[in-house]
C-alpha angles and dihedrals in degrees: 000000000000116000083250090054098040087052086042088060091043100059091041098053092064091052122084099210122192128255120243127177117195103200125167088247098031149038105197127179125192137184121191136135128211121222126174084349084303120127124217115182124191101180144016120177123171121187132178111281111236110260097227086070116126128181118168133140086229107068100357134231116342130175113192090187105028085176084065096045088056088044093065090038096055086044088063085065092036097252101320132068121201127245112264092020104173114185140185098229123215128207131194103257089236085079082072138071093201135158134144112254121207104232113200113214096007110159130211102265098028119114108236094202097101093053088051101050090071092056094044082050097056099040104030120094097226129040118294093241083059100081136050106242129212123165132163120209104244108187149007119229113174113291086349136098129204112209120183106205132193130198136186138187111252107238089055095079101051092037095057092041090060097037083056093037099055086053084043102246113143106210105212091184130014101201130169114251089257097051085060094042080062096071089066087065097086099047103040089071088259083129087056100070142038095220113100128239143213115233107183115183109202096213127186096260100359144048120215118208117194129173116212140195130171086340101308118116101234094184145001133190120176104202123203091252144107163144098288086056086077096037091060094043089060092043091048098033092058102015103251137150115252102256090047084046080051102046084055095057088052108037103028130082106237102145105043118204085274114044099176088058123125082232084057081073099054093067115100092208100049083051092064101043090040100099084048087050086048094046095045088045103049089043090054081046096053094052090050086047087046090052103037078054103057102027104046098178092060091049083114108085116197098197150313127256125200136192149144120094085288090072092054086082101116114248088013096122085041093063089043100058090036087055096032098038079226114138097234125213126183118233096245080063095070108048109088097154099082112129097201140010107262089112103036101133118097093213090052097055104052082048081059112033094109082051093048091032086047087056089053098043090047104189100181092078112057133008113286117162093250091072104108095156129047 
């Protein structure tokens, strides 16, 4: 580490910045501190995300209308942002083409960028030379090495510092939503077992799937579908406007207690998601397959975990257990070190779990790969 960088972690470490997430549905803040693995949150505020928002691995980041991106920003602050405002910036995984890559031969000490640039190029949508490119090696295994890559497209970067910098936020990380979920690992009980887990984040326009095991991500997939998938089926299955679409999600039953139930069929609703319920469900399947597959000993799944405003669908685990013979668990579940209310509800905190993971992982302070500001 260079003597700037090393001063650079120095002053951080003494800030506490806020948390942003900047989704394609939602804008969310959150401040909170953790003390002794306890959380105490002072303040949560969600607003509307701009609808000219566009993350995607294919073509970047791109804002038709950045005065309305400040708009919902400002909002955020209600109206005002303080002077020296620093920030951990979120952004939806679907930003990202990521993965985690088996190197043969790999030794402590070597840099393992050149050998990944031959799988992102085989498996990214745009050249190589294209992203900005951090990874961190994960794991040993014999003669092995895992290593979990990211890479973004390079205008992101430059166009979110001076979106953030003409409202006066200073972002001191930019993470995908996953690198920040893993900072629940260690505090869900996923250290306490050997026995991996499935931790699958319902994004707006992406799902997530990782396979964990003792805190290391094993494997991540980030699949082209979301939460607005469903959205637009409703609108354009019964000719409705979004925020009625929406409403419908929220307020109607569409997965009873029993999905597999002969009375699941009856619903109109069900009737017209079911092939996107078909289509999430076989590709988490077929991660699970891919991994059981390859990695033999962690065939033995303990559980799943869901979040993101996707898995506030009622009965939604519910489908997914009864297909996956998986016992699910929402994220807010598994959060038991709160030391207030403010986020009580279930629902809310799986909304919220990159912003919470994001507070225990706390990036700001030393040099994790996911540290693409500084």
């Amino acid at each position: 580490m260079s003597l700037t960088d090393w001063v650079t972690e120095r002053v951080l470490s003494g800030i506490r910045p806020d948390i942003i997430e900047l989704g394609t549905h939602s804008f969310r803040k959150l401040k909170a501190k953790v003390a002794k693995g306890r959380l105490k949150i002072f303040e949560v505020v969600t607003t509307a995300a701009p609808e000219s928002l566009i993350f995607t691995p294919h073509q970047g980041f791109s804002v038709f209308d950045a005065d309305e991106f400040k708009r919902a920003l400002l909002k955020l602050y209600g109206g005002r942002i303080p002077s020296s405002c620093y920030a951990v910036i979120i952004i939806p995984d679907g930003a990202f083409h990521a993965g985690i890559a088996t190197i043969q031969g790999l030794t402590s000490g070597t840099n393992p960028l050149s050998l990944l640039h031959r799988e992102i190029q085989d498996t990214a949508p745009l050249p190589v030379t294209e992203y900005v490119i951090t990874h961190e090696v994960t794991q040993a295994r014999g003669a092995q090495r895992e290593v979990l890559y990211c890479a973004l497209p390079r205008q992101v970067i430059p166009e979110i510092e001076a979106l953030l910098g003409e409202v006066g936020i200073i972002p001191v990380s930019i993470q995908p939503s996953f690198i920040s979920l893993s900072g629940l690992l260690s505090v869900s009980g996923d250290d306490q077992t050997s026995d991996p887990s499935v931790w699958i984040h319902f994004g707006h326009e992406s799902t997530t799937v990782a396979i964990t095991r003792s805190k290391f991500l094993r494997r991540v997939q980030i699949l082209p579908i979301g939460a607005v998938d469903l959205t637009n089926a409703i609108m354009k299955g019964f000719s409705v406007e979004k925020s009625i679409s929406e409403k419908y999600k929220r307020d109607e039953i569409i997965l009873i207690d029993d999905p597999l139930a002969e009375a699941q069929r009856e619903i109109q609703s069900y009737c017209l998601l079911e092939p996107l319920f078909a289509t999430i469900l076989q590709k988490i399947h077929g991660v699970i397959q891919v991994h059981s597959l390859q990695s033999p000993k962690e065939a033995a799944f303990r559980r799943i975990v869901v979040s993101g405003g996707g898995s506030c669908l009622k009965n939604f685990d519910k489908l997914i257990s009864s297909n996956l013979g998986i016992p699910v668990f929402k994220a807010g579940q598994c959060m038991d070190f709160f030391d207030d209310v403010k986020l009580g509800d279930i629902d809310q905190r799986c909304c919220v779990a990159p912003l919470i993971g994001a507070c225990f992982r706390e990036s700001w302070k030393t040099e994790h790969f996911e540290k693409v500001v500084a």
